[in-house]
C-alpha positions in Angstrom: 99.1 60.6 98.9 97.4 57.7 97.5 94.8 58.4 95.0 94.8 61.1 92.7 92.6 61.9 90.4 93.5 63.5 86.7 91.1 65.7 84.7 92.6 65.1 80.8 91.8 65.7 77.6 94.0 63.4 74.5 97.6 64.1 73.6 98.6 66.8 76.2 97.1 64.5 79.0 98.1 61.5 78.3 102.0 62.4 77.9 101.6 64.0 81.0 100.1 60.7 82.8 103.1 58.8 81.3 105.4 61.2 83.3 103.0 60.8 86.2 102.9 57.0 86.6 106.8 57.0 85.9 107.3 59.1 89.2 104.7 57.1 90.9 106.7 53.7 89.7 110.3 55.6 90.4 109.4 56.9 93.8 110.2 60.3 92.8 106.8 62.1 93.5 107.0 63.8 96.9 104.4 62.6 99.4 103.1 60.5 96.9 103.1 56.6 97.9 105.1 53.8 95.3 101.1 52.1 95.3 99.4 54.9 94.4 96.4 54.5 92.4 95.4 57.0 89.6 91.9 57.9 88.2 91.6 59.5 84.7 88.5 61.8 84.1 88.6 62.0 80.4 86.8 64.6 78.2 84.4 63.3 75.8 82.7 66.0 74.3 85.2 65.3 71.5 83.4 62.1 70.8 81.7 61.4 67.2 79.0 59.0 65.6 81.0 58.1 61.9 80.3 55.2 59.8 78.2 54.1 62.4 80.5 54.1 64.6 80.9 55.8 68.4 84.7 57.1 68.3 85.6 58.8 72.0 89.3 60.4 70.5 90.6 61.4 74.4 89.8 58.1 76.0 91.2 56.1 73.5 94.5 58.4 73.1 94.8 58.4 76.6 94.1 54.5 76.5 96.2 53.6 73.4 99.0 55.6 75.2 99.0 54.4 78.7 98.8 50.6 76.7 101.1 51.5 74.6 99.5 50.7 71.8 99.3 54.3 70.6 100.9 55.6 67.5 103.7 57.9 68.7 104.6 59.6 65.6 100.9 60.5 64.5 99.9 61.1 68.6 96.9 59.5 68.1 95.4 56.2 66.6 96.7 52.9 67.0 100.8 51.7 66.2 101.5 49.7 63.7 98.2 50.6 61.8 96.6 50.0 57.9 93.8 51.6 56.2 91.9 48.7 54.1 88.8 50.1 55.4 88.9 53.7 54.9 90.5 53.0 51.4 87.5 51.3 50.4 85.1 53.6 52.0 86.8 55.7 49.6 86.2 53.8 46.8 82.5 53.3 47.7 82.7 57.2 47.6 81.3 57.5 51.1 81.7 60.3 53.4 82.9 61.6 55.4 86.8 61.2 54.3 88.4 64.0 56.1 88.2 61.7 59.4 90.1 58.3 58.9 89.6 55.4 60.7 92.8 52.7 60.8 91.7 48.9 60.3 93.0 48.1 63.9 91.3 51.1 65.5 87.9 49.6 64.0 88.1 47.3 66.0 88.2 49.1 69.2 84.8 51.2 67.8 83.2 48.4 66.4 83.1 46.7 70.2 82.2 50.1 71.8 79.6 50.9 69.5 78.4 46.8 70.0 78.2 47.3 73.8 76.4 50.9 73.4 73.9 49.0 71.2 73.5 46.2 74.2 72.4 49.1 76.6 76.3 49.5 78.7 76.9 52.9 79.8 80.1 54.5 78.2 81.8 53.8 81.4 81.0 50.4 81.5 82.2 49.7 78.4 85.2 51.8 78.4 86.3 49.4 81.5 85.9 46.6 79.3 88.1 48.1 76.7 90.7 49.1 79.3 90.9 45.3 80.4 93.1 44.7 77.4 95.0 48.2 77.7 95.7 49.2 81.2 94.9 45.8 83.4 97.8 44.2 82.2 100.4 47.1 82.8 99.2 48.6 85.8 96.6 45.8 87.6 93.9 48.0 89.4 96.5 51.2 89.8 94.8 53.1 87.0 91.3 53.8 86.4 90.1 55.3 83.4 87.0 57.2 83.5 84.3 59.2 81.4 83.2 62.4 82.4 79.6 61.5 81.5 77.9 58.8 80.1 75.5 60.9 78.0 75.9 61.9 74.8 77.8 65.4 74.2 79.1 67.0 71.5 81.6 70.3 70.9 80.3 72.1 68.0 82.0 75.7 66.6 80.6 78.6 64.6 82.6 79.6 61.9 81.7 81.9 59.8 79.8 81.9 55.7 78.9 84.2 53.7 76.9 81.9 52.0 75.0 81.1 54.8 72.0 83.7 55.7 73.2 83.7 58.9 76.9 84.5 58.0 78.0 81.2 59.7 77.8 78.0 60.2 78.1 75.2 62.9 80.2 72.2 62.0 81.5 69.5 64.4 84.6 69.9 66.9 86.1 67.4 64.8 85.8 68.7 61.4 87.1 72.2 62.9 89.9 70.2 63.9 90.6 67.4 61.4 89.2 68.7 58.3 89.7 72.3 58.7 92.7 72.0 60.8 91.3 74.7 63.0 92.8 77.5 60.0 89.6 80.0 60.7 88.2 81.8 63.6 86.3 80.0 65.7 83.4 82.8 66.5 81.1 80.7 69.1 81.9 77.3 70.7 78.5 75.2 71.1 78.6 72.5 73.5 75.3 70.4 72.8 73.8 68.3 75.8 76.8 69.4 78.0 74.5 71.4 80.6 72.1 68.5 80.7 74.7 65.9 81.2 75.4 63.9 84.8 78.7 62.8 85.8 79.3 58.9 85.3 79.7 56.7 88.0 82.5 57.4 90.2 83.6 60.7 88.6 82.4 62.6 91.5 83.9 60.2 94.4 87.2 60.4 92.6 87.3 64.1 93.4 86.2 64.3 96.6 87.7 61.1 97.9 91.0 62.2 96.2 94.1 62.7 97.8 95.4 65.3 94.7 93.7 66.8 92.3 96.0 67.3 88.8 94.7 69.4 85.8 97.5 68.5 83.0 98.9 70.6 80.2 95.4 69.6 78.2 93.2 72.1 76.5 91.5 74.8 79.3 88.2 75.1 77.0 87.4 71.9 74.9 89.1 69.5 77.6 89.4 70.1 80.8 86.8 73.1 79.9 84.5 70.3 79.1 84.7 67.9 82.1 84.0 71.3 84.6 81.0 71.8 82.7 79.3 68.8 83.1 76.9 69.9 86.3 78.5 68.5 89.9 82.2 68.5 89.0 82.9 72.2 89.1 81.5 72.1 92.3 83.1 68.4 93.9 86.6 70.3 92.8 85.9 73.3 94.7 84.7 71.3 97.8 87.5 68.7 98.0 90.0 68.2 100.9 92.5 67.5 98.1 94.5 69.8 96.6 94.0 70.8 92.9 96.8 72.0 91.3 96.8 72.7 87.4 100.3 73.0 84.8 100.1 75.3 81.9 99.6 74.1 78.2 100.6 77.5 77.2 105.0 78.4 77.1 106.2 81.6 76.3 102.4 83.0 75.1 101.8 79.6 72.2 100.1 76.7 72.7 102.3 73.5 72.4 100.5 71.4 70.2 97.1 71.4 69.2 94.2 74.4 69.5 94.3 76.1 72.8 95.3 79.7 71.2 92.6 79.6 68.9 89.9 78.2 71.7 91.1 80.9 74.3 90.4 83.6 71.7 86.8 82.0 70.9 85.9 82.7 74.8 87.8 86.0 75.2 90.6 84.8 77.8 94.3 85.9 76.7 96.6 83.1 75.6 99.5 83.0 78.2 100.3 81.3 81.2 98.8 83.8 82.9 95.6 84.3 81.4 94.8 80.5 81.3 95.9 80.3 85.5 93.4 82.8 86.1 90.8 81.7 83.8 90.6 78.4 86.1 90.9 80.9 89.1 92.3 80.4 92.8 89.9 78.0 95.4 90.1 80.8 97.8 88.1 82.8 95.1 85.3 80.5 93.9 87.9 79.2 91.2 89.5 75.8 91.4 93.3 76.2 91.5 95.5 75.5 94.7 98.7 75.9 92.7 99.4 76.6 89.3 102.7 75.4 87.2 104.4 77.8 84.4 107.1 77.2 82.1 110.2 78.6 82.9 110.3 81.3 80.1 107.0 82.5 81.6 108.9 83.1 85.1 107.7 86.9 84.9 104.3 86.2 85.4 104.1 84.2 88.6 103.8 88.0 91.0 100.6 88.6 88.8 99.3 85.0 89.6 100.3 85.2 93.2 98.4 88.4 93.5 95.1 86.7 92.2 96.0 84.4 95.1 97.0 81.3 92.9 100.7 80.3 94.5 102.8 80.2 91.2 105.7 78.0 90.5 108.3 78.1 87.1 109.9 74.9 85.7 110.3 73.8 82.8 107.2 72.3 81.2 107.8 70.8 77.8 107.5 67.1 78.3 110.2 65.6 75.9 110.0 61.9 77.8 108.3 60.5 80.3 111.5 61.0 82.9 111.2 64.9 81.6 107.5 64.2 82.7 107.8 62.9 85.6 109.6 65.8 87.4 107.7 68.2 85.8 104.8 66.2 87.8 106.9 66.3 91.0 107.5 70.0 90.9 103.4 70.5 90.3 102.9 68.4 94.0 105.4 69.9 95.4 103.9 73.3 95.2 100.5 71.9 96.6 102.1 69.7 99.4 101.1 70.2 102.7 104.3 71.0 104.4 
């Protein structure tokens, strides 16, 4: 195997494409060659216009990451990061405060938005950003990709009794930042989404991959989002590659960030099990070849396998990229032609 193709969203997906590139580098991926060149399909219907600016959260975590440049102990933002800026935003008493932007990752927004401005499409100008990230570490082995160049947005209904309605819509981010996601999500909007096109070269990636990977990222708001721009779904189900996916839920909780609360929003039970089938076996009009559970959720693989998604347990939770890595070489393993 020589080019694979991940669909990620931020934290989740880029540990698990530090893992990934380890193998690749360590030769310890089966079938999968020591030049093997990854794509990254990243979800953007995270991104935000704030203070003018055009912040994309999962590219640049999975950029700031893969660069590493990324703060470790905050899982997002920029290393070694101050706050001049937001502190006098503050003092200028201008909002919104709940989303904070470090001086250094300014920078990065201030030459997206710049380049936005000048007419590039997103993709464009994320592979100008990625010059100074991932050209230097990995040369041409790592391609980091948009799912769309348009302009879409995750919205969530929550609900107010002040509101004549009895809810209100606010912004993925605020939900997530603001509110910390701390009440029911009761509708996910997903604004522009279904009118949205895939950028250039998120289609070929798919179909001309050799292995398809769906990381530990969020099954509604991430990955969710890049199968619902129009074309993908469809390029993953046609593919010669195989698509094989690894849970972000062990032992029935999300490991970090939303996914319980997003699974709830749509109706689909939080486990191993319930996200696996969610995506749904190829041979079924889903898009799973193989799906990856944590150890602990070992009992539901017969249930998966019965769906017709071949099931393998191992222990998922990626404490370093070595951990990672044969986390990723048990996920091909289960897919690999024999």
């Amino acid at each position: 195997m020589r080019n694979i193709t991940v669909l990620s969203g931020g934290v989740g997906g880029a540990r698990f494409l530090q893992g990934l590139l380890r193998g690749i580098a360590d030769g310890s991926l089966p079938g999968v060659s020591p030049d093997a060149e990854v794509t990254v399909v990243a979800n953007t219907a995270d991104d935000l216009w704030i203070h003018g600016l055009k912040v994309c959260p999962d590219l640049d975590t999975v950029m700031y990451t893969l660069g590493d440049g990324i703060d470790v102990e905050r899982g997002w933002g920029h290393a070694d990061e101050t706050w001049s800026v937001m502190e006098e935003l503050r003092a200028y008493d201008v909002e919104p405060t709940w989303f904070n932007l470090g001086d250094r990752d300014v920078a990065t927004h201030l030459v997206r938005t710049q380049m936005l401005d000048a007419g590039y499409p997103l993709s464009e100008v994320t592979e100008a950003l990625c010059r100074r990230w991932l050209l230097p570490r990995y040369g041409h082995g790592v391609r980091l990709v948009p799912m769309t160049d348009d302009r879409v947005e995750t919205h969530v209904a929550i609900a107010d009794p002040d509101s004549p309605s009895g809810r209100r819509v606010v912004h993925f981010q605020e939900y997530w930042v603001r509110l910390r996601a701390s009440v029911p999500a009761e509708l996910l909007v997903f604004v522009g989404l279904e009118e949205s096109t895939p950028a250039r070269g998120v289609l070929d990636a798919i179909t001309g991959a050799d292995l398809v990977i769906l990381p530990p990222s969020n099954p509604v708001v991430s990955v969710g989002t890049i199968l619902g721009v129009p074309g993908v779904r469809e390029a993953l189900v046609r593919t010669s590659a195989r698509v094989v996916g690894i849970s972000p839920i062990i032992g029935g909780q999300h490991v970090r960030g939303m996914a319980e609360q997003m699974l709830t929003s749509i109706g689909v039970e939080v486990s191993a099990a319930g996200v696996g089938l969610h995506y749904g076996a190829r041979t079924s009009g889903g898009v799973l070849d193989g799906w990856l559970v944590d150890s602990s959720d070992s009992g539901s693989v017969g249930r998966l396998a019965e769906a017709g998604i071949p099931t393998a347990a191992v222990p998922l939770w990626m404490s370093d990229p070595q951990t990672t890595a044969r986390m990723a070489a048990a996920a091909i393993d289960l897919v690999r032609a024999p």
